[in-house]
C-alpha angles and dihedrals in degrees: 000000000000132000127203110185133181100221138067116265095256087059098049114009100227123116126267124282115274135184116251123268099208122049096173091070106131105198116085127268121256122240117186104194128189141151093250131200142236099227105105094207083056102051089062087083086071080062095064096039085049090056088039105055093040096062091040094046091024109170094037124116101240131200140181139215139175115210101199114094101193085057092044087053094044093053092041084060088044091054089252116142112230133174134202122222089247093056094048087048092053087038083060102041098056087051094067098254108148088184139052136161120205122210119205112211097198132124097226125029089246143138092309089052097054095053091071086072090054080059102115100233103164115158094032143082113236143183137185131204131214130279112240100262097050108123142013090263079057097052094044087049093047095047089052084049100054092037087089091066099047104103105212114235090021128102100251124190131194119211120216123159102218126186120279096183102042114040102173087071085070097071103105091032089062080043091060098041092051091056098036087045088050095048096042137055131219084016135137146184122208142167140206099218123028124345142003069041125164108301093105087062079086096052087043086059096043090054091045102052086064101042090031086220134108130187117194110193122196112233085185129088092235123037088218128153093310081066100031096054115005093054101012094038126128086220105111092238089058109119090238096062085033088062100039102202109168085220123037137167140181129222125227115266124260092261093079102040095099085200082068088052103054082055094060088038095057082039088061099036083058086056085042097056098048088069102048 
């Protein structure tokens, strides 16, 4: 098995990228794609998906891309090597490889989502598979995933990021908050860009200035700056200090729930299969 990785060996401790030995390989090439971030803490998470999907897809050729362009040019100030989809995508063409699977690693099939079908793949045979949060099997497995981090009798809150410019990508993000909000007390879902937006931050306070005690979930692969500012922040509009709790915690992100995981893996073994 080969690994293609977009970031240098001390990030994520997988060798550099090298080209393949074997260009006769029939089954398709893998292409692990997510938004990134720039934290390094929180990249360590691509680390443990990278673990993760090799033994599960071991003997696969796997790649990685970011599709944010503003992450790919702040590692690359910082000496971090990055590639774009479309890089990976040319990388593996000239190579020799006909197939290729790309699989999102987004929360909500949005507008990052959609890029990956703007990718020029001409001369190949692609498929894609879902980002996690694609249909309502997916919900329903997400919100038993993330049950284990819900602390009964605490405000808990989950963070999404949610899409500002484009409303019409929070579909199934409103669709989740409406059935996990439904099926759990005392729990919230909030975003930091369009809805569900940030109005149950006030009904997170009010229950947690009763229990003392506030939960913030990351509905996000990485529990990058948005976390590690926006909610965890010392800046007095922060949603920790909104919501005031004298106790609070944070989960861990999505990245490493490997019940999340078995959701983007069935997810990729779907794309998988219709190449096969």
């Amino acid at each position: 098995m080969k690994c293609r990785i977009l970031m240098g060996k001390d990030e994520c401790g997988c060798s550099a990228t090298q080209p393949m030995e074997n260009t006769t390989d029939t089954r398709p090439a893998i292409v692990l794609v997510a938004f990134g971030t720039s934290m390094p803490r929180a990249r360590r998470v691509f680390e443990y998906i990278d673990r993760k999907a090799r033994e599960r897809f071991s003997g696969y050729d796997i790649s990685w891309a970011f599709t944010s362009t503003v992450i790919r040019n702040k590692l690359q100030s910082q000496g971090v090597v990055t590639y774009s989809l479309q890089e990976v995508v040319d990388r593996l063409r000239t190579e020799g490889v006909k197939m290729v699977v790309f699989q999102s690693l987004h929360v909500a099939p949005g507008q990052e989502f959609k890029a990956i079908g703007n990718v020029d793949t001409s001369g190949m045979t692609i498929a894609v598979g879902d980002a996690l949060l694609a249909s309502g099997r997916d919900i329903e497995a997400v919100i038993n995933a993330v049950e284990k981090d819900i602390i009964p009798g605490a405000a808990n809150v989950l963070v999404a990021h949610g899409n500002d410019k484009y409303p019409e990508f929070n579909k199934q993000l409103i669709r989740f908050t409406e059935q996990i909000e439904k099926r759990f007390p005392d729990t919230w879902v909030c975003s930091v860009e369009g809805q569900p937006g940030t109005d149950s931050l006030d009904k997170a306070r009010v229950c947690a200035s009763s229990s003392g005690r506030g939960n913030f979930i990351p509905l996000m692969v990485v529990a990058g700056d948005h976390i590690m500012n926006d909610v965890m922040g010392d800046e007095n509009d922060s949603w920790r200090q909104v919501v005031a709790a004298e106790n609070t915690s944070c989960a861990e992100p999505l990245g490493y729930n490997n019940a999340v995981l078995d959701i983007y893996f069935r997810h990729l073994e779907t794309a998988l299969a219709t190449l096969a």
